[in-house]
Structures are given as structure tokens and as C-alpha cells.
TIDRENTI-330623 format. One record per residue (C-alpha): residue number from 1; residue in three letters; x, y, z. Coordinates in Angstrom, 1 decimal, always signed. Example, Ala and Ser with C-alpha at 12.3 -4.5 7.8 and 13.67 -1.06 7.14 Angstrom:
<pts>
{seq=1&type=Ala&east=+12.3&north=-4.5&up=+7.8} .
{seq=2&type=Ser&east=+13.7&north=-1.1&up=+7.1} .
</pts>
This chain:
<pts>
{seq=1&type=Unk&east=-13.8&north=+11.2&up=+17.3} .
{seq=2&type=Unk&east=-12.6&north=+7.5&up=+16.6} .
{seq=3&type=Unk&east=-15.9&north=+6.5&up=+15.0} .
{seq=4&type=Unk&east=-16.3&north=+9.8&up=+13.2} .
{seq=5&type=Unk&east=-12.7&north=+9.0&up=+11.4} .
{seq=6&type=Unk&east=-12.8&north=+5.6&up=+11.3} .
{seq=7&type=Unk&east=-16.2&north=+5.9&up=+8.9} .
{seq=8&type=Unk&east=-14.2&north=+8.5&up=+6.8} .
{seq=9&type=Unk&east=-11.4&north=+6.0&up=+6.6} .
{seq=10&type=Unk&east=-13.7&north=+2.9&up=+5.5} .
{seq=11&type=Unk&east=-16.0&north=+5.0&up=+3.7} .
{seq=12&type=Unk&east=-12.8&north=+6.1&up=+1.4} .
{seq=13&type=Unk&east=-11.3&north=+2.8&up=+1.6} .
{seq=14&type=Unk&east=-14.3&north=+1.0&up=+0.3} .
{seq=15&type=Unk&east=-14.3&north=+3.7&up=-2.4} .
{seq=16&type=Unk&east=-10.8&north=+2.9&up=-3.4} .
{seq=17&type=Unk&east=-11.5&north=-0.8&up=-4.0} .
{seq=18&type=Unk&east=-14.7&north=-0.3&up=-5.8} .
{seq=19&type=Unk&east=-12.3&north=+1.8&up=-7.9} .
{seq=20&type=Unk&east=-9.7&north=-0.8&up=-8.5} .
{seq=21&type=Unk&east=-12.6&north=-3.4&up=-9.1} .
{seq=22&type=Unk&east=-14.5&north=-1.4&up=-11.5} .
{seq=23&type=Unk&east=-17.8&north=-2.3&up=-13.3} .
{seq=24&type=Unk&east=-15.8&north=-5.0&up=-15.6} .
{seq=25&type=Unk&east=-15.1&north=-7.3&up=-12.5} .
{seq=26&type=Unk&east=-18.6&north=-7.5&up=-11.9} .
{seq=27&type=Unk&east=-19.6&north=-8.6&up=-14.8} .
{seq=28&type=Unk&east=-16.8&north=-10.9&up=-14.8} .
{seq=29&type=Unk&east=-18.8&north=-13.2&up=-13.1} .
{seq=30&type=Unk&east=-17.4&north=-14.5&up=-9.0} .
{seq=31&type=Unk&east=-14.3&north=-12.6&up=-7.5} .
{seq=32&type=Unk&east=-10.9&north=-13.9&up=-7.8} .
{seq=33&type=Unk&east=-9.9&north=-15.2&up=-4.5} .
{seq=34&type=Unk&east=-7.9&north=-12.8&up=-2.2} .
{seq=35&type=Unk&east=-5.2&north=-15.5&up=-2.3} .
{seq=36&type=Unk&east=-1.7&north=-15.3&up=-2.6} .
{seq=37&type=Unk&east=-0.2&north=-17.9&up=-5.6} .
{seq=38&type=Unk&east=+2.3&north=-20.6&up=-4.4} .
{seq=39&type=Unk&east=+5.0&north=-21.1&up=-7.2} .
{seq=40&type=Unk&east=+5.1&north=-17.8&up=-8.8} .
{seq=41&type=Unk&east=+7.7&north=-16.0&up=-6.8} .
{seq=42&type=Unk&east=+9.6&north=-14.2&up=-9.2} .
{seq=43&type=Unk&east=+13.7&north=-13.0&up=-8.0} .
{seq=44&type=Unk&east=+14.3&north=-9.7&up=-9.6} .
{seq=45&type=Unk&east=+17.4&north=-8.7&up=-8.2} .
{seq=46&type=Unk&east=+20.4&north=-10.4&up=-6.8} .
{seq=47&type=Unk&east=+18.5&north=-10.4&up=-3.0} .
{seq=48&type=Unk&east=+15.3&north=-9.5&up=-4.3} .
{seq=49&type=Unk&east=+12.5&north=-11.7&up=-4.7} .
{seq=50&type=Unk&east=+8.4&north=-11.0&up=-5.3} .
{seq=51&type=Unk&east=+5.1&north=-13.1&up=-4.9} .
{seq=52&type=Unk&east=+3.5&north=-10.9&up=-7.6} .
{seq=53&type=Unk&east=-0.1&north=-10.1&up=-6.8} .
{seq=54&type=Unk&east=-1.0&north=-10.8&up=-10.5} .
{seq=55&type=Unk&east=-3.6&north=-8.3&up=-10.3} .
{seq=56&type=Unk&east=-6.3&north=-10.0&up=-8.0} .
{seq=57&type=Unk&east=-7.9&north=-7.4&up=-5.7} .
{seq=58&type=Unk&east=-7.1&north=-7.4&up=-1.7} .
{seq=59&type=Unk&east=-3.9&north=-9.5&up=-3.0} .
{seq=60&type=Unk&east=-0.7&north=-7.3&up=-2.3} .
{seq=61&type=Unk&east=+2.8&north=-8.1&up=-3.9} .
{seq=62&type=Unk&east=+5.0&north=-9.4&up=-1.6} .
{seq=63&type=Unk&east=+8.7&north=-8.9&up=-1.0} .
{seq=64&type=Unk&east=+10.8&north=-11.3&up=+0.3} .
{seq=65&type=Unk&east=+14.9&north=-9.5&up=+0.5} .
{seq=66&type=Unk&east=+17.3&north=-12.3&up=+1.6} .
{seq=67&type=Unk&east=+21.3&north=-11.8&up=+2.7} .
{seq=68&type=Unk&east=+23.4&north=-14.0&up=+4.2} .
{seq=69&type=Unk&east=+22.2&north=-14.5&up=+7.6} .
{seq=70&type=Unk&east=+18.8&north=-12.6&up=+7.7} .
{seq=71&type=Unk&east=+15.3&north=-12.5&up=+5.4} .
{seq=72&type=Unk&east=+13.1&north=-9.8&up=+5.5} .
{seq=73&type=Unk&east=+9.6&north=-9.7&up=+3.9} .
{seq=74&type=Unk&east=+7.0&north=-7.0&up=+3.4} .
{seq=75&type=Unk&east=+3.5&north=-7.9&up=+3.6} .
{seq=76&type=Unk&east=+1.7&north=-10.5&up=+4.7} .
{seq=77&type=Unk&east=-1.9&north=-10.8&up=+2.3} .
{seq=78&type=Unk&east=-5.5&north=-11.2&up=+3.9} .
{seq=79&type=Unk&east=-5.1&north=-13.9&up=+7.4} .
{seq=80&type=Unk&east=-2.9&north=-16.2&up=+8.4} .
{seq=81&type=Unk&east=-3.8&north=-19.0&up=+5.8} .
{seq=82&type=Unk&east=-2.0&north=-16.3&up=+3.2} .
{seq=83&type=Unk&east=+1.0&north=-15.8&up=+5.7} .
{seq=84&type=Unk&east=+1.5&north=-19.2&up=+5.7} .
{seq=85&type=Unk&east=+1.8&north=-19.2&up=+1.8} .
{seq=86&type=Unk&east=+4.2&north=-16.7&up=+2.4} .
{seq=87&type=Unk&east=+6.6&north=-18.8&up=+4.3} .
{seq=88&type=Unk&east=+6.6&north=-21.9&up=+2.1} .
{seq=89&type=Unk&east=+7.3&north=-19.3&up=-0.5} .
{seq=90&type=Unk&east=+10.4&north=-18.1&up=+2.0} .
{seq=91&type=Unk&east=+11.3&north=-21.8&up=+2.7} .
{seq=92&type=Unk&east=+12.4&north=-22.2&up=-0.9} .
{seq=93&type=Unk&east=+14.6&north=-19.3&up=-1.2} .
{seq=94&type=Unk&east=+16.3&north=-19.1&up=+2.3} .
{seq=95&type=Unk&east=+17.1&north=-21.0&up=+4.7} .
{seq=96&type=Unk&east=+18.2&north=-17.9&up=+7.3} .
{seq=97&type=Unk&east=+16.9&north=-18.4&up=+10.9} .
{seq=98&type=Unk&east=+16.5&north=-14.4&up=+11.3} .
{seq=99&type=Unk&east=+13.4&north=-12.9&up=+10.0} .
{seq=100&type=Unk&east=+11.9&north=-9.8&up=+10.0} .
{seq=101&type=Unk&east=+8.5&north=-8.6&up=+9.1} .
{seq=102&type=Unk&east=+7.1&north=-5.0&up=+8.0} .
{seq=103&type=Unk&east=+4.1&north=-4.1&up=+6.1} .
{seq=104&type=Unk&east=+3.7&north=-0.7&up=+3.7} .
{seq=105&type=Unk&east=+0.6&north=+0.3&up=+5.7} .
{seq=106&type=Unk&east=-1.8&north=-1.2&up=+8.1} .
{seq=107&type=Unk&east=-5.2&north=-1.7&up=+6.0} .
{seq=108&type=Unk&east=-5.9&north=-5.9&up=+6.4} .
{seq=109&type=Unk&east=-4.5&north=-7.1&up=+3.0} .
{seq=110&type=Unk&east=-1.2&north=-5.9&up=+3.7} .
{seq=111&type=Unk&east=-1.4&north=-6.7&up=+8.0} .
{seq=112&type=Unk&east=-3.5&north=-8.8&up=+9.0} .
{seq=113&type=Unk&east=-1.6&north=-12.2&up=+8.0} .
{seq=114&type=Unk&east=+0.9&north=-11.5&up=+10.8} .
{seq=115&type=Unk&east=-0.2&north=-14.6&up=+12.7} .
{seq=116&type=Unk&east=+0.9&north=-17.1&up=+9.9} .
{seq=117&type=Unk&east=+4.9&north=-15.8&up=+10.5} .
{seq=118&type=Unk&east=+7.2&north=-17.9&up=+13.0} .
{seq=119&type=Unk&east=+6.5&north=-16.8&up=+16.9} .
{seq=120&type=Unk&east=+10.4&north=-16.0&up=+16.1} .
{seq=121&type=Unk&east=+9.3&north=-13.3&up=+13.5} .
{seq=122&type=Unk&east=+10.8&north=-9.9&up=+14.6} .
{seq=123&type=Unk&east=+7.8&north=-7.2&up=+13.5} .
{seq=124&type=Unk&east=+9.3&north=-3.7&up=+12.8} .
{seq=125&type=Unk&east=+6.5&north=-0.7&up=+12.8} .
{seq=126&type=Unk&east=+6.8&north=+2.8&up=+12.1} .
{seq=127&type=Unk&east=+4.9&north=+4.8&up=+15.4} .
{seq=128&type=Unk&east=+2.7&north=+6.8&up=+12.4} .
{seq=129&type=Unk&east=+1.3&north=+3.0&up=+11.3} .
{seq=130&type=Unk&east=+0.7&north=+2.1&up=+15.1} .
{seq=131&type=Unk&east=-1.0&north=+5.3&up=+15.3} .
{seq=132&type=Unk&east=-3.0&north=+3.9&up=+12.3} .
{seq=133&type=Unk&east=-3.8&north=+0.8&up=+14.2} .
{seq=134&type=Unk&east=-3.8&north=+2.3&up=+17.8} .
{seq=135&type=Unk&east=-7.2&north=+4.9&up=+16.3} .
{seq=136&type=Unk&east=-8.7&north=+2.7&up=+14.0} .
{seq=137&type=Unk&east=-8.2&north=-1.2&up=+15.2} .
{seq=138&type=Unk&east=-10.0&north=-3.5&up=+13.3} .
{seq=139&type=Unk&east=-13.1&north=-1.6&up=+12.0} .
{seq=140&type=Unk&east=-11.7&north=-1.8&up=+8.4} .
{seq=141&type=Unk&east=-11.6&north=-5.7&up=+9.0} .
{seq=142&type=Unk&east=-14.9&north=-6.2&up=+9.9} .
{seq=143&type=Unk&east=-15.8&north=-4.2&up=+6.7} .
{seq=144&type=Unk&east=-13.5&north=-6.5&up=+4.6} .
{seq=145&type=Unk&east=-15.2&north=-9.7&up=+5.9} .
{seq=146&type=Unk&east=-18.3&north=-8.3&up=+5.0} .
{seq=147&type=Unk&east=-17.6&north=-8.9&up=+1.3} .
{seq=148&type=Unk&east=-17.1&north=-12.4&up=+1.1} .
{seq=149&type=Unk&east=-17.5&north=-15.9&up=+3.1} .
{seq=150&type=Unk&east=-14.1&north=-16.6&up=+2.5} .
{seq=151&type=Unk&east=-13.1&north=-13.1&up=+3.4} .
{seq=152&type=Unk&east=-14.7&north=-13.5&up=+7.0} .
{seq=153&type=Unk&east=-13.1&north=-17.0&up=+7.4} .
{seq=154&type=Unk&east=-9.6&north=-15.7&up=+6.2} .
{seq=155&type=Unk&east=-9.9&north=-12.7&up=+9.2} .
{seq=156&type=Unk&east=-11.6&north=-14.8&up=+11.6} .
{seq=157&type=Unk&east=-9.5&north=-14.4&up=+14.7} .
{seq=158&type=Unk&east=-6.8&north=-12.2&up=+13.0} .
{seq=159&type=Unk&east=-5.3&north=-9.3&up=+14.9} .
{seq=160&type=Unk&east=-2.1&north=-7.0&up=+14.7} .
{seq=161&type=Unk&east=+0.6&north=-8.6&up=+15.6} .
{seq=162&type=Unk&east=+2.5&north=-6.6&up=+18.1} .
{seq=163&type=Unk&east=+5.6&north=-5.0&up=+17.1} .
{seq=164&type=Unk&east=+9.4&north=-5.8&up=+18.4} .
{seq=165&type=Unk&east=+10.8&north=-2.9&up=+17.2} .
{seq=166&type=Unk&east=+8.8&north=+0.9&up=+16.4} .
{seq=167&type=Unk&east=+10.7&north=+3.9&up=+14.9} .
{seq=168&type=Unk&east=+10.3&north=+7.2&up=+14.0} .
{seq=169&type=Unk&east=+11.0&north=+8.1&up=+10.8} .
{seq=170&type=Unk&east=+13.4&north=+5.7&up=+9.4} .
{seq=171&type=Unk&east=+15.4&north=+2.7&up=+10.6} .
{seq=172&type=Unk&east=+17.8&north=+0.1&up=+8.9} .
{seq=173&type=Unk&east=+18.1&north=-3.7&up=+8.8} .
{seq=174&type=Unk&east=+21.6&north=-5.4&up=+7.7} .
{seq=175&type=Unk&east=+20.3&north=-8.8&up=+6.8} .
{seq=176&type=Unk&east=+24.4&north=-9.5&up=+5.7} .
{seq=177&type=Unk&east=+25.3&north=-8.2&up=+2.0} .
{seq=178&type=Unk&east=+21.9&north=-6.4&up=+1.5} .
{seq=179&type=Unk&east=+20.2&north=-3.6&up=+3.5} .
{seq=180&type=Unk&east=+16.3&north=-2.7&up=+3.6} .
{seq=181&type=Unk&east=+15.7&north=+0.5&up=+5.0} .
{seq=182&type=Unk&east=+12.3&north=+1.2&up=+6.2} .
{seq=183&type=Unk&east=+11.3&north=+5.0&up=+5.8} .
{seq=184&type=Unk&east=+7.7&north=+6.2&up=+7.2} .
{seq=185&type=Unk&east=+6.4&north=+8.4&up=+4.6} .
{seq=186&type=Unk&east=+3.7&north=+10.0&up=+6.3} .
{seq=187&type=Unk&east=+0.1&north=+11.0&up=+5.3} .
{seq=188&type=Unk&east=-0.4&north=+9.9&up=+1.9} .
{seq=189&type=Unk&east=-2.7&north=+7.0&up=+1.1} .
{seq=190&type=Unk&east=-2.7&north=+6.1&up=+4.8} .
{seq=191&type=Unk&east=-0.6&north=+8.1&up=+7.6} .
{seq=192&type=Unk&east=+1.5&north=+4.7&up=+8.6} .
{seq=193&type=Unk&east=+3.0&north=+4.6&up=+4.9} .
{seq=194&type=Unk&east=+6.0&north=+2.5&up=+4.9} .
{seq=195&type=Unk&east=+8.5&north=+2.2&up=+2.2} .
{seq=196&type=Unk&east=+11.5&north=+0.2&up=+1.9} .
{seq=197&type=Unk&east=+14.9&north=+0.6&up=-0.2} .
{seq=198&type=Unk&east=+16.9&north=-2.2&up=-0.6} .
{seq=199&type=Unk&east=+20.4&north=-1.4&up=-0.8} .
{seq=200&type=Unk&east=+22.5&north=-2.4&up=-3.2} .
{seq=201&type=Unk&east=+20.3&north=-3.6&up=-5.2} .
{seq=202&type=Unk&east=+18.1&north=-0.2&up=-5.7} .
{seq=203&type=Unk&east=+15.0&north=-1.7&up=-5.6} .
{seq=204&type=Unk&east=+12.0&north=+0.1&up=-4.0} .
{seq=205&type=Unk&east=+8.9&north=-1.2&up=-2.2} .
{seq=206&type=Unk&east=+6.4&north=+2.0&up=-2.8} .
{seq=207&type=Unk&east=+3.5&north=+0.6&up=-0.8} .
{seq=208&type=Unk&east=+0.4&north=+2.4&up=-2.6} .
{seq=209&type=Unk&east=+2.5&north=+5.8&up=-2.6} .
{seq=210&type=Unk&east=+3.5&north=+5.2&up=-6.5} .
{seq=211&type=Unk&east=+1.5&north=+2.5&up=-8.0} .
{seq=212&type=Unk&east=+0.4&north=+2.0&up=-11.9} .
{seq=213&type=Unk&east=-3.4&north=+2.8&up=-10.5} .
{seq=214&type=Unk&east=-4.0&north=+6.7&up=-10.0} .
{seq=215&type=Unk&east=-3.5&north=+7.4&up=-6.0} .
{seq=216&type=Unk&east=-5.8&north=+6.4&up=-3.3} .
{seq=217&type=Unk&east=-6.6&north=+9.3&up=-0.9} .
{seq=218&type=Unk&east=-7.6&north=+6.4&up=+2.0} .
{seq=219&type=Unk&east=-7.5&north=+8.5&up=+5.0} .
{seq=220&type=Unk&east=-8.6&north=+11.7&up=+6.9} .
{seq=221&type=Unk&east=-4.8&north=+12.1&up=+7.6} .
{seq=222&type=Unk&east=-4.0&north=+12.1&up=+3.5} .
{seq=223&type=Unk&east=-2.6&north=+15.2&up=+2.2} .
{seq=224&type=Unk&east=-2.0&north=+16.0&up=-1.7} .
{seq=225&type=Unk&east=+1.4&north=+18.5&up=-0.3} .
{seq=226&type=Unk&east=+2.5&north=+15.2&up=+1.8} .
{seq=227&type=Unk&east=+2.3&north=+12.9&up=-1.1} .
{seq=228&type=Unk&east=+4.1&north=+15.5&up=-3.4} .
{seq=229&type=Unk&east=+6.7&north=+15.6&up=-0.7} .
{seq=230&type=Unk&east=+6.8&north=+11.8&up=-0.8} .
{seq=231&type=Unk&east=+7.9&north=+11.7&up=-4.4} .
{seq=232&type=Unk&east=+10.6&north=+14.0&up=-4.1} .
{seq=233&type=Unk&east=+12.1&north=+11.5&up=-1.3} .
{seq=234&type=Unk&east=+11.4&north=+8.7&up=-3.5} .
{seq=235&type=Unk&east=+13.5&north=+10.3&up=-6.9} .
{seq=236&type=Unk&east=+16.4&north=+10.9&up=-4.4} .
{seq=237&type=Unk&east=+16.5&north=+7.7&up=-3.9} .
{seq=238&type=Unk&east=+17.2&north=+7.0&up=-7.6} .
{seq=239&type=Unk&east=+15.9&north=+3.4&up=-7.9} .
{seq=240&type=Unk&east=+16.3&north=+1.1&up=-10.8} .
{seq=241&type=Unk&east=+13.0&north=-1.1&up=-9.9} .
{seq=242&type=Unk&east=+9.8&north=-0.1&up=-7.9} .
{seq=243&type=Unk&east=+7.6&north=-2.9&up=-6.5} .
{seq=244&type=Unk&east=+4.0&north=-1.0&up=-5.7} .
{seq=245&type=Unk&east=+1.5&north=-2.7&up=-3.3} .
{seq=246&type=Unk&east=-0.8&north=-3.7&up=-6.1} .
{seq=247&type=Unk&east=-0.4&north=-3.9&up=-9.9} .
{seq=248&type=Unk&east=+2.6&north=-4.2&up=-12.2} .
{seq=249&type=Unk&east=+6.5&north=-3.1&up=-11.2} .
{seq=250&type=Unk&east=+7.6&north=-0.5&up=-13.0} .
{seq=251&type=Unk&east=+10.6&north=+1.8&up=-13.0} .
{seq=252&type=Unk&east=+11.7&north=+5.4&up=-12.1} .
{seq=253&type=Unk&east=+8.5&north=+6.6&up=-14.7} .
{seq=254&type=Unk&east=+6.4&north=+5.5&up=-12.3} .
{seq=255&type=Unk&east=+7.2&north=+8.5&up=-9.8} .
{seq=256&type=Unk&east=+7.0&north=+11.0&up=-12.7} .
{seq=257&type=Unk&east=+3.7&north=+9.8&up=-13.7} .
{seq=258&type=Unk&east=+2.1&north=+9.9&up=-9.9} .
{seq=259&type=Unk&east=+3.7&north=+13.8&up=-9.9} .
{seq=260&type=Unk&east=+2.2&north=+15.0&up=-13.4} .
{seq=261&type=Unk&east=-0.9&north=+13.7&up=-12.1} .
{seq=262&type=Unk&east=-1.4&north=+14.9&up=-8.1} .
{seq=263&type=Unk&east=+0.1&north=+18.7&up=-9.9} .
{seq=264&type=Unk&east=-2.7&north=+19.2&up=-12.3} .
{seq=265&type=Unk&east=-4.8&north=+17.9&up=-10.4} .
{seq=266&type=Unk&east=-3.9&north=+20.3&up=-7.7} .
{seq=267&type=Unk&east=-3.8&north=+23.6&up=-9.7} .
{seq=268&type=Unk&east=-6.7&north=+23.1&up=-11.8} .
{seq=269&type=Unk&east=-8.9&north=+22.2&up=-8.0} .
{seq=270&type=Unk&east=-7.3&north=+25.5&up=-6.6} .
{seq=271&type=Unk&east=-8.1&north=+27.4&up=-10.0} .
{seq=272&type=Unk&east=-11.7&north=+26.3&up=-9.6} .
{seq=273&type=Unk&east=-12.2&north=+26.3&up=-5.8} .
{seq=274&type=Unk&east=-10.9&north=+30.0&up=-6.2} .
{seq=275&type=Unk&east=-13.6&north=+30.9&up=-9.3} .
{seq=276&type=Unk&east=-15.9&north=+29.6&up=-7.0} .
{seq=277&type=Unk&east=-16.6&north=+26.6&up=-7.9} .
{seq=278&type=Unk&east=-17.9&north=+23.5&up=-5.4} .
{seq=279&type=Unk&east=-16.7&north=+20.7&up=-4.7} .
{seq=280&type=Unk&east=-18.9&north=+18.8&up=-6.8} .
{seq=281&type=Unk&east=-18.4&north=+20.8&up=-9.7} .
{seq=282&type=Unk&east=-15.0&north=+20.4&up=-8.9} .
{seq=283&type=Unk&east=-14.9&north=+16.9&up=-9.4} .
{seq=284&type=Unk&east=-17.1&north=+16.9&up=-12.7} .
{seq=285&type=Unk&east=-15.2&north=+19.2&up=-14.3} .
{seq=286&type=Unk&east=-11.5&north=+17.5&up=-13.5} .
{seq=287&type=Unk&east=-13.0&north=+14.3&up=-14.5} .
{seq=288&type=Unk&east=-13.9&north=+15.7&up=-17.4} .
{seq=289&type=Unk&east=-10.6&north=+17.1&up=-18.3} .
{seq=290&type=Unk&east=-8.6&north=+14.3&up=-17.6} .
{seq=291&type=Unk&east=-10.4&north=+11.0&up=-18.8} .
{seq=292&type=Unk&east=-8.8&north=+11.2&up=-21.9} .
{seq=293&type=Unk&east=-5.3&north=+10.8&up=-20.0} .
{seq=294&type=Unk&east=-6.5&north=+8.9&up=-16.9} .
{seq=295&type=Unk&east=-8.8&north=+6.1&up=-16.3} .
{seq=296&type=Unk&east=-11.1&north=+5.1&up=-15.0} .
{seq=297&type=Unk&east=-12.6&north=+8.6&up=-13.8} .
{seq=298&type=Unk&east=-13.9&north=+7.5&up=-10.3} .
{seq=299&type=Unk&east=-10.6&north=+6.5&up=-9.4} .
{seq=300&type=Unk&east=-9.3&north=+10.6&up=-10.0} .
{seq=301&type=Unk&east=-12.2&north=+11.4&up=-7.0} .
{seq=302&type=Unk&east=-10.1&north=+10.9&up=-3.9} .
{seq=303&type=Unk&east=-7.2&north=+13.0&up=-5.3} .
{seq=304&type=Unk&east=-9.3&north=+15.9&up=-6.4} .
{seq=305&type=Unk&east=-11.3&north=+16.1&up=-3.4} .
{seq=306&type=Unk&east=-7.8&north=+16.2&up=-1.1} .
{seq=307&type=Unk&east=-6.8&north=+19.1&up=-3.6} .
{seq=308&type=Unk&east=-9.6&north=+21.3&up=-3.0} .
{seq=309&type=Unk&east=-9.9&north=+20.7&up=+0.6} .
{seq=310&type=Unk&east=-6.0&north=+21.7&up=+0.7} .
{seq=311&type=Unk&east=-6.8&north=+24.6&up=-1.8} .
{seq=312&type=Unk&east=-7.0&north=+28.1&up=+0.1} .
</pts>
């Protein structure tokens, strides 16, 4: 059953990023470098600071939340060369002994740079994203080195870096004046989704839950009722900024737009799937309807496919 999901997983995954890159980065000429940019870290909130991904693919944006005695950051980019960026970035804004690492899910942009963090690093995992880890290892890793030279020499070696502290569904970390609570979301674009809330300074880390890019189904384990759900936990939370895992922060609009979207797209599947309809058709005809509002149209597949599959 591993290698059955784990191709599933890739398969979609791969999907995703072909996506994201579209036909205009090809004809851009050589890739960006899946590099994270010294110098740009950006502080958005009184405890708040981001190394925005500045839309490069397999680049995440990464948070770095600092209080008086602790720092916290959340992801790590692709090998420890770009988790080593990541602390000279955290050099220049705290000097705090204490540091904790979490990631919003386990695929290797966001992971596998563990090894460039301090020995000292405390590494905080939901179980869901160990599960992730525990059933699929390192097979989307291999597929990620595939695409580049410099891919395979940023993963060479890497691996998950064991965790210090696993929790259910949510758990707290007083870094002294600020607060990040990590809450495990479930099965939406992966089934370890991990958010984090930054108290008081409202901020939200969304992982690829609410991006500006339509969703990424990414996993057998993704469910359109389970991302729905997500949302709602997310507007609760009432935050003033939302830091996704790729793309350009945005604000409370951001959950709205991910919920008009995964809705329509879940009645109009069940309408179809119920007249008859196949999957395939399925897919054409949503596309169809909705390229007017959403772009690009191969990114809506994932979502729809999820939909009808839930559909009874």
C-alpha cells in the first residue's frame, strides 16, 4: 500500500508544481533557483518577521516570530544550504538562545532544510505530519532532485530531522510577549497540515491551506469537506495578516476567496456526477465554467476531482 500511495502523492504533487510553473516559466528561459534571498526579511508585525519567497517555485515563505527569550521559525526551504540562510537571516533579528522549529507540512521545500538549524533546535511535529513522513519517507525527495542538478545537490544527504516534541491537535509555545500556536489541520493539501497563529499580533501562517494560488489537492488523504472545515477554524481565528506557503500575504479575503471557490466547485461536481456525468467530463466542463474567474484551468483539476470523488 505505501508504493501505491506514495505514487498518488508524487503523481499529484508533481501535478501541483507543473501548475504553479505554468507554460510561461518555460518559456522563460532556466528556472529560478530554489533559493531562499539573504537581505529581504521583511518584519510585519511587532514579533513577526518573513523571508518572502518572492514567487520562485519550491521557495516557501518563511516565518521567523521572536519574544523576549525564545524564536520560533516555520519552514526551512529545500537542504540545509537554505536552512543555513535561514539562520543568518535569524542572527540579525534575535539574539534568543531558545529556538524552535515547525514546518506547515512535510513535502521537501518546506522540511527538508532541518539539518542547517543549531543541534540545539527544538523540532515540534504534529503526529498527522509524522504520519506523512512515517508512510511516505523520502520518495517525494528523490522526485524533487530529479528536476534539477542543483536540486539533487541541495537534498543530497538530507533527511527529517527527528522531532523533540509531537502533538495531537494543537499545542502552544510562549516565546515571552508573543505566542505561536501550532494547530494540525488535517487532510487538506497534505494530512500533516500545520498552521500557526501568532498571538497578539493576529498573524496567521496558512501553510498551503489559503494561498493566493487555487488549492492543491496533494494527497490521497485530501478531502474537499476537511478543507471546508479548515476555513471555518481559520475565520474564527479572526486574523489581521495571513502568511501562505507560497505567493503573496494577504488578509482575512483570502479565506473567503479559497471558500467561494472549493463550494462551487463542490456543488456543481455533485450536480454533474449525479446527471451522470464522468469524471472527465466533470473536469472539462468546471474548467470550462470557471476560467473566466480562475486561472490557470489546470490548477482547478485537483479540487474538482476531490469533489466528485467525495460526491455521493
Amino acid at each position: 500500500m505505501r508504493t501505491m500511495t506514495s505514487i498518488v502523492t508524487a503523481g499529484a504533487s508533481l501535478a501541483i508544481l507543473g501548475a504553479a510553473l505554468g507554460p510561461a516559466s518555460a518559456q522563460r528561459g532556466p528556472a529560478v533557483p530554489p533559493l531562499i534571498k539573504e537581505g529581504i526579511t521583511e518584519k510585519i508585525s511587532d514579533h513577526v518577521h518573513v523571508i518572502p519567497d518572492q514567487s520562485v517555485p519550491v521557495v516557501p515563505n518563511v516565518g521567523i516570530i521572536v519574544g523576549s527569550r525564545g524564536t520560533f521559525v516555520i519552514d526551512t526551504g529545500l537542504g540545509a544550504r537554505n536552512g543555513q540562510t535561514i539562520m543568518r537571516e535569524v542572527s540579525k533579528v534575535s539574539k534568543n538562545s531558545e529556538l524552535y522549529l515547525a514546518t506547515t507540512h512535510f513535502h521537501p521545500e518546506h522540511d527538508l532544510g532541518a539539518q542547517g538549524f543549531p543541534p540545539s533546535t527544538k523540532m515540534l511535529r504534529s503526529r498527522d505530519q509524522q504520519a506523512d513522513i512515517d508512510e511516505f519517507g523520502l520518495d517525494m525527495a528523490k522526485t524533487f532532485s530529479g528536476f534539477s542538478p542543483l536540486n539533487a545537490e541541495l537534498l543530497q544527504g538530507a533527511e527529517f530531522r527527528k522531532a523533540d516534541t509531537q502533538f495531537d491537535k494543537e499545542h502552544t509555545v510562549d516565546l515571552g510577549g508573543v505566542r505561536v500556536r501550532l494547530i494540525a489541520m488535517g487532510g487538506n493539501h497534505t494530512r500533516g497540515d500545520t498552521a500557526f497563529f501568532v498571538e497578539p499580533d493576529s498573524v496567521l501562517f496558512s501553510g498551503d491551506v489559503v494561498m493566493m494560488a487555487l488549492p492543491g489537492f496533494g494527497s490521497p488523504y485530501s478531502r474537499v469537506s476537511t478543507w471546508l472545515q479548515s476555513l471555518d477554524r481559520f475565520e474564527k481565528l479572526q486574523p489581521k495578516r495571513i502568511v501562505p506557503s507560497h505567493g503573496a500575504m494577504g488578509d482575512a479575503s483570502m479565506i473567503a476567496n479559497y471558500r467561494t471557490f472549493l463550494t462551487t466547485v463542490r456543488t456543481r461536481a455533485a450536480a454533474l456526477k449525479k446527471e451522470g456525468k464522468s469524471l472527465d467530463d466533470t473536469v472539462k466542463t468546471i474548467q470550462t465554467e470557471l476560467q473566466a474567474t480562475y486561472s490557470p484551468p489546470n490548477r482547478m483539476v485537483s479540487a474538482i476531482r476531490a469533489a466528485y470523488n467525495e460526491a455521493p
